[in-house]
C-alpha positions in Angstrom: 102.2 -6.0 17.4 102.3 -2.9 15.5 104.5 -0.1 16.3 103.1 3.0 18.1 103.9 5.7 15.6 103.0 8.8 17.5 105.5 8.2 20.0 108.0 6.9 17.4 107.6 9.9 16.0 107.6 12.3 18.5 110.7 10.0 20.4 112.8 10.3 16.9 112.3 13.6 16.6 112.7 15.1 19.9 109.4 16.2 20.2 108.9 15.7 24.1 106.0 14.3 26.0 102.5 15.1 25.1 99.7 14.2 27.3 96.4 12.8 26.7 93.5 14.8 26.5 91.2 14.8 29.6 88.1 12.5 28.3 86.1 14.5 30.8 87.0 18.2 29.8 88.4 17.3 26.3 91.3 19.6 27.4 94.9 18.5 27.8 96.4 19.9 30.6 99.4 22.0 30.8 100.6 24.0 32.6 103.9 24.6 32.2 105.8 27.6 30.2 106.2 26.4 27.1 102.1 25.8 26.2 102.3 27.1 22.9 105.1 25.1 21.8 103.6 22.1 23.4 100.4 23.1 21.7 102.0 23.5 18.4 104.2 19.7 18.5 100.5 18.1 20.3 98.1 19.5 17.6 100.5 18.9 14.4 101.8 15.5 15.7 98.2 14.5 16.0 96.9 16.1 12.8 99.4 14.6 11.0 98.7 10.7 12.0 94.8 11.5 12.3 95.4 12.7 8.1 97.3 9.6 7.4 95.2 7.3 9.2 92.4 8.4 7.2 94.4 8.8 3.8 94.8 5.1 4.5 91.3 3.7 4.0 91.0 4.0 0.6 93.2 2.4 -2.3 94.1 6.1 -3.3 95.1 6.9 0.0 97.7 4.3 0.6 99.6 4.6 -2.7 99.5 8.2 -1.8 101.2 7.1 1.5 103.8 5.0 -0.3 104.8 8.1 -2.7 103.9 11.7 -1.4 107.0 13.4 -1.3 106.3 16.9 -0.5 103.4 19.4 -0.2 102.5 17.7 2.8 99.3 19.6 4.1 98.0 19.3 0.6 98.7 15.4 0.0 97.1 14.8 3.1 94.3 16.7 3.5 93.8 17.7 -0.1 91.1 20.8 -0.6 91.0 20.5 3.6 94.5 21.7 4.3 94.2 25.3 4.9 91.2 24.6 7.4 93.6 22.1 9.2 96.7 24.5 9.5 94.5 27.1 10.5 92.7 25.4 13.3 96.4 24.1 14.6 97.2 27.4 14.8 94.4 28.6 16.0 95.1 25.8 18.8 98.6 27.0 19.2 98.3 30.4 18.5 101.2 30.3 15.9 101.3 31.6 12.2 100.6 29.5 9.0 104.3 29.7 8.6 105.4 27.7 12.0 102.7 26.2 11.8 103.5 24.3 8.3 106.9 24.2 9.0 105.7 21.5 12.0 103.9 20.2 9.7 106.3 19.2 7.1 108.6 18.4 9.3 106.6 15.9 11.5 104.8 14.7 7.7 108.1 13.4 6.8 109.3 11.8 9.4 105.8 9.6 9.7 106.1 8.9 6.2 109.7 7.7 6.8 109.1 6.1 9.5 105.9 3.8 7.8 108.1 3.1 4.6 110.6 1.8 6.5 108.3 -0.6 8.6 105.9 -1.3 5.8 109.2 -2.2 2.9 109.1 -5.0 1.2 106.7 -7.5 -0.9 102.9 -6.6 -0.3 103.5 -3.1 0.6 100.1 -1.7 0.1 98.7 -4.0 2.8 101.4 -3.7 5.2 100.9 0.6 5.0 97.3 -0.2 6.0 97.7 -3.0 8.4 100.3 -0.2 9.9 98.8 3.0 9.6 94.5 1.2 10.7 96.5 0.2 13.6 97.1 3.5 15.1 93.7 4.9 15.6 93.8 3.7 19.3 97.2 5.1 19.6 95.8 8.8 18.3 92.5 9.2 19.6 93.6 9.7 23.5 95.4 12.6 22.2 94.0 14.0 19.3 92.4 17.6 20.9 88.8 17.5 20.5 89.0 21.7 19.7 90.7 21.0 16.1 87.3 18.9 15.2 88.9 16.8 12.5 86.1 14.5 13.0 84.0 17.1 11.7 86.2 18.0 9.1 87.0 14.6 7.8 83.8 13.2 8.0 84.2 10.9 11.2 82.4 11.7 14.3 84.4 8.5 15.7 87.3 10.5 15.9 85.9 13.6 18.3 83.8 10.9 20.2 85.0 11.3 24.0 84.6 7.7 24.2 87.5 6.7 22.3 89.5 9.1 24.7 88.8 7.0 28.0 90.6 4.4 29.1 89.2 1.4 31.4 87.1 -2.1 31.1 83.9 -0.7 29.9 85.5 1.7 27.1 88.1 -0.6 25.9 85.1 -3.0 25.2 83.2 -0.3 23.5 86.2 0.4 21.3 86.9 -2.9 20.1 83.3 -3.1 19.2 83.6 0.0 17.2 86.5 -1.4 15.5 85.7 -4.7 14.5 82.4 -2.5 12.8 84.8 -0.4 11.0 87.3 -2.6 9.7 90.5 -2.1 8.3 89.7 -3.0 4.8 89.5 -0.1 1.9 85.8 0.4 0.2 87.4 -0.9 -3.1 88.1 -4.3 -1.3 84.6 -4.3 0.5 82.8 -3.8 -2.9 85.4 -6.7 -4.7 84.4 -8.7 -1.4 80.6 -8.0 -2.4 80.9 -8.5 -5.9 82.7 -11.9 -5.4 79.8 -13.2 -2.8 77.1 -12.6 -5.8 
């Protein structure tokens, strides 16, 4: 079983608890005295994994994964960084600077954290048999107000569905997944190409 990275993450970093976001409001609820800082650690600890997790589904992506060292926002999200770090602090009402800061220092840690479980012989595979396994792990927290579905291109990943928890949406989900697939398009055209 694959490792659950956002709380890895957050865990090794002494991030505290974040909650899930409410499936029915699409708000996570807090209401304690640190919300901004809570806010700030939710949104970038989700941003992060969300970026990597779809950095991952391409060829590109994953050696990306295996070498980005740096630049983080940038490597990630490439020409869709500045939109990201502004609607995280737009979330968490925090400047670009604390905001990046989070960033970089959540970025490297999940890179860490995925080289070190992914070492070895075949490590290509193993970052995207890691990092594909996570989406489950994400989505109950990922705040639906950042819209990275929108901005990535995947309306799977703002869908309230994948947020709810129970017998009829855990069936829906595992649907959903076994249509997406954890392969990259490079190895579902070789796949195509070799069945002609």
């Amino acid at each position: 079983m694959a490792i659950n990275l956002l709380k890895f993450v957050q865990e090794k970093l002494g991030l505290g608890d974040i909650k899930k976001v409410d499936p029915n409001t699409q708000q996570v609820n807090t209401d304690d005295e640190t919300v901004r800082e809570h806010r700030l650690t939710h949104a970038t600890l989700t941003g992060v994994l969300t970026g990597l997790y779809n950095l991952a589904r391409s060829e590109e992506g994953l050696h990306s994964i295996a070498t980005m060292n740096g630049n983080f926002p940038t490597q990630i999200f490439a020409g869709k960084a500045p939109e990201v770090l502004a609607r995280i602090g737009d979330y968490a009402n925090r400047p670009e600077d604390v905001v990046r800061s989070r960033f970089d220092k959540i970025s490297a840690e999940s890179l860490a954290v995925i080289r070190e479980q992914t070492a070895g012989p075949d490590e290509t595979k193993k970052i995207r048999e890691l990092v594909s396994s996570q989406r489950d792990f994400i989505l109950p927290y990922l705040p639906a107000e950042l819209q990275l579905g929108q901005l990535l291109d995947d309306n799977t990943l703002d869908d309230r569905t994948n947020k709810m928890e129970g017998p009829v949406s855990s069936l829906i989900n595992k649907i959903a997944k076994g249509f997406s697939g954890s392969e990259t398009p490079e190895e579902a055209q070789a796949k195509k190409d070799k069945n002609y």
